[in-house]
N, C-alpha and C positions, 0 to 999 in steps of 0.2 A: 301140194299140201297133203300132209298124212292123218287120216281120222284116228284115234283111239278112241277104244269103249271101254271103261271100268265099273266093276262091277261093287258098288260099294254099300248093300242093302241092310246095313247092321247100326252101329252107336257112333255117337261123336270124336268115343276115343280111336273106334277101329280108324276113322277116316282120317284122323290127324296122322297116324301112319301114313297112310295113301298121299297125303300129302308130301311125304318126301319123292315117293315116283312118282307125283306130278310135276314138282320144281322141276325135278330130273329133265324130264320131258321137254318141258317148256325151254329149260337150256340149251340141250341140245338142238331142240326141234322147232324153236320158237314161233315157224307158221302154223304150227299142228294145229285140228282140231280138236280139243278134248268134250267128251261127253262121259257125263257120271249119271250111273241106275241109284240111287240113294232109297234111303228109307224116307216116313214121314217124320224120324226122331229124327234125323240130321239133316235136312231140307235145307234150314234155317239157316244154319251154319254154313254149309254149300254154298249157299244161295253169295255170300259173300267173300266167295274166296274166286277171286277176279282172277286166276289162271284156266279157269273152267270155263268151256266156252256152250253148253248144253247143260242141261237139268230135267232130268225123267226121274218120276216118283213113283217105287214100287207100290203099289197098292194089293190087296188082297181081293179081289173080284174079279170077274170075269171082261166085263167092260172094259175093263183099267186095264186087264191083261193086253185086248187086244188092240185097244187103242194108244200101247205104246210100243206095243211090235208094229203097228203098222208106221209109227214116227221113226222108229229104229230102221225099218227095212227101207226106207226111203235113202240110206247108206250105206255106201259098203265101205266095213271098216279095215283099215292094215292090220291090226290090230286089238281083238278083243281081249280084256282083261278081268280075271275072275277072284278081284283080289278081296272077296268074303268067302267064298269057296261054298257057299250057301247052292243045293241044287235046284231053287226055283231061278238063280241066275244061271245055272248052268241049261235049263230048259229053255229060255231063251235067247241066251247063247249059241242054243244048237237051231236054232229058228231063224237064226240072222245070217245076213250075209258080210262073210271076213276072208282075211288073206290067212291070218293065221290066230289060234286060239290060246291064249298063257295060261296055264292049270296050277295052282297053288301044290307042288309037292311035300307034304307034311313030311315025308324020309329023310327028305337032302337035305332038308336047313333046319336048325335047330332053333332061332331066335325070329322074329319078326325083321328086323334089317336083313338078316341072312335071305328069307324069301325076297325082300322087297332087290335086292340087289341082284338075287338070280333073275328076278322081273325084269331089269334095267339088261343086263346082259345078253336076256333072249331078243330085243328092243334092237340093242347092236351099238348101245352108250354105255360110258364108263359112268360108276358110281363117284360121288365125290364127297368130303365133309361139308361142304357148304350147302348138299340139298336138307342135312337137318335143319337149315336155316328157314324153316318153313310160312312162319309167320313176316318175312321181307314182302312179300307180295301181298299183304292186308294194308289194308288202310285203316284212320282214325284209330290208331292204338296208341299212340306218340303222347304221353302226359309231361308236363313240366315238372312234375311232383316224383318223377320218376327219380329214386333212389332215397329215398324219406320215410319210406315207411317199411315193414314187414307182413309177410300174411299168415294167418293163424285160419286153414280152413276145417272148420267142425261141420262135418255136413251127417250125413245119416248113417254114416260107414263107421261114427265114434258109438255107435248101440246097436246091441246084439238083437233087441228088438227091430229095427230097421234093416239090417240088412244081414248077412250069411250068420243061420246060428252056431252053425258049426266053427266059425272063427272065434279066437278068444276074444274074451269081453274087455275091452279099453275104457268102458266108459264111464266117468270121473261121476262124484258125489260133485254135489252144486260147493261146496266150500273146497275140495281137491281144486276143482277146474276155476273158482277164485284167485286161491293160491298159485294155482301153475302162471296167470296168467299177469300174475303181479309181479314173481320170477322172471318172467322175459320183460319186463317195466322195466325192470333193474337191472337188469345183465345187458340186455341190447343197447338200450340207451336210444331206439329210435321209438316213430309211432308204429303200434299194432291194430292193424287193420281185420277183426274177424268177420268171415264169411261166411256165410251157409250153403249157396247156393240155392235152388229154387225150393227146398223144402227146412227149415229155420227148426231145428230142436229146442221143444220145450223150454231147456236150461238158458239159452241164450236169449230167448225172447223176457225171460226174468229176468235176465242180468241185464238185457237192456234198459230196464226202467227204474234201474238202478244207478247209483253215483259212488261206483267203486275203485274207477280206477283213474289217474291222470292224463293220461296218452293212447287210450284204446280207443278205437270205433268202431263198433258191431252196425255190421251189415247184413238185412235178412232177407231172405228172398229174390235171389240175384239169377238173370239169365246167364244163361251162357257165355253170351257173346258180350253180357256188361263182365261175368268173372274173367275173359278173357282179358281184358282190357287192364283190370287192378292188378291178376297174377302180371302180365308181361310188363308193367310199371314197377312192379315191387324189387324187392334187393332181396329177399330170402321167402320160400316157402315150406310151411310145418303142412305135411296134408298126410291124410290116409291116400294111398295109394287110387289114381282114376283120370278123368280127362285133365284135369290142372295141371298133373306131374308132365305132361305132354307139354304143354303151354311153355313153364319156367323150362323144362326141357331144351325145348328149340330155341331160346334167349340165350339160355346158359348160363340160368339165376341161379343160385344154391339151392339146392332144398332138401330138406330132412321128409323122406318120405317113409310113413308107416305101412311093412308089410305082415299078413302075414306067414308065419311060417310053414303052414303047410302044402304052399303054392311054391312054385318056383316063376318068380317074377322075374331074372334076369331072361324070360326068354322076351318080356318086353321091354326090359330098361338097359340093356345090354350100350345100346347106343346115345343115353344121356347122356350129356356134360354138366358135371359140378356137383355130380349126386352121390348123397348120402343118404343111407334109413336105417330106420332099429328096428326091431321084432315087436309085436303086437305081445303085448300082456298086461297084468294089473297096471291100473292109470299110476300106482306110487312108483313104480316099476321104472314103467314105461317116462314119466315125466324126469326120471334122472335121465333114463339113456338120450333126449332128448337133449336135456342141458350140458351133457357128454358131449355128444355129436355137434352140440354148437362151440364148442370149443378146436373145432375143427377146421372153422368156417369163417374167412377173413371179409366181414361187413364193409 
């Protein structure tokens, strides 16, 4: 049996990545042991992704430091992996005992698959399409409801207030985002399921207590691991660009994802299937390119 260590001490989207060189792993390797260093944000999430056979929580203290090096040093790994590139895992890394260390080379690869698959090659397994399959190995995602509805995620990425100001402002006037949302009533012809995620914008919490529309249902204040569950049931996803697009991603749902322009996001979405997006600008703008891009997209 071969141990790996991966180093995953950042956000839930970096680890849905990692989770392709896990599948990997476990395919190839399926007696391995795997052990992930996570943060406190992504625990939760870990905690149930049943290809992981350990869970060590970075903590920021000294205690915490030492008493998960001395968990760690109770193994010697074949393999350590440093796939956040973060150097408090690399100070730990260099404190453990391994056969050999994997260093994220930012030169060689250009995209996040490109590093994950140099990963898999220094390992000594070939890469495959099936490890984007990443969500097979979860449990309780399976809805009967699955293909019935659509998801409309509005989370804190649609206001320049909430999140980068330096991104252009998308964010609709309460009668704009009415109207957009009556648009897709009538074009799609299924239910539209909105989400928020765990922080619910002002605008949606009014429109909930409201009776505007025939086939919507706003949803506010959703975990993680409840939005995983509605995105990989769904038939299409409308989001700003974040952990979701990962979700439908690894299903191979559609989705119209909003980026924007002064990033270059193909160095993370390079390896989606089924994906489409438009550019971040005025919501009257933006809500054609939207209903553009649905005409794209065979429901």
């Amino acid at each position: 049996m071969k141990n790996y260590l991966i180093f995953r001490t950042d956000r839930i989207g970096d680890f849905l990545l990692t989770c392709i060189l896990i599948k990997n792993i476990k395919f190839n390797d399926p007696n391995s042991f795997i052990t992930i260093v996570c943060s406190k944000k992504n625990f939760e999430y870990i905690s149930r992704y049943k290809n992981i056979d350990q869970i060590i929580i970075y903590k920021k203290n000294l205690f915490s430091f030492f008493f998960n090096l001395l968990k760690l040093f109770k193994k010697k790994f074949n393999y350590s992996i440093i796939h956040d590139d973060k150097d408090r895992s690399k100070i730990f890394n260099y404190l453990i005992r391994k056969e050999k260390t994997i260093l994220i080379d930012k030169n060689q690869q250009k995209t996040k698959i490109d590093i994950i698959k140099n990963i898999i090659t220094q390992i000594g397994f070939n890469y495959s399409q099936n490890d984007l399959n990443i969500l097979d190995s979860k449990v309780n995602l399976i809805d009967r409801s699955k293909g019935k509805y659509i998801i409309f995620h509005y989370d804190e990425k649609w206001s320049r207030d909430t999140y980068f100001s330096n991104y252009v402002n998308i964010e609709p006037n309460f009668d704009e985002l009415v109207n957009f949302i009556k648009q897709l009533e009538q074009k799609l012809k299924l239910k539209i399921i909105i989400t928020t995620g765990s922080h619910a914008p002002q605008k949606l919490i009014k429109l909930n207590s409201s009776d505007y529309f025939k086939n919507v249902e706003i949803l506010l204040n959703q975990s993680f691991l409840e939005l995983e569950k509605i995105v990989f049931n769904s038939k299409l996803l409308i989001s700003c660009h974040g952990s979701v697009s990962h979700i439908a991603a690894s299903k191979k749902i559609p989705q119209i994802d909003i980026i924007d322009k002064s990033y270059d996001y193909s160095i993370w979405t390079s390896h989606f299937r089924n994906y489409n997006y438009v550019i971040r600008k005025k919501f009257t703008d933006l809500s054609n390119d939207i209903n553009k891009a649905l005409l794209n997209i065979s429901l």
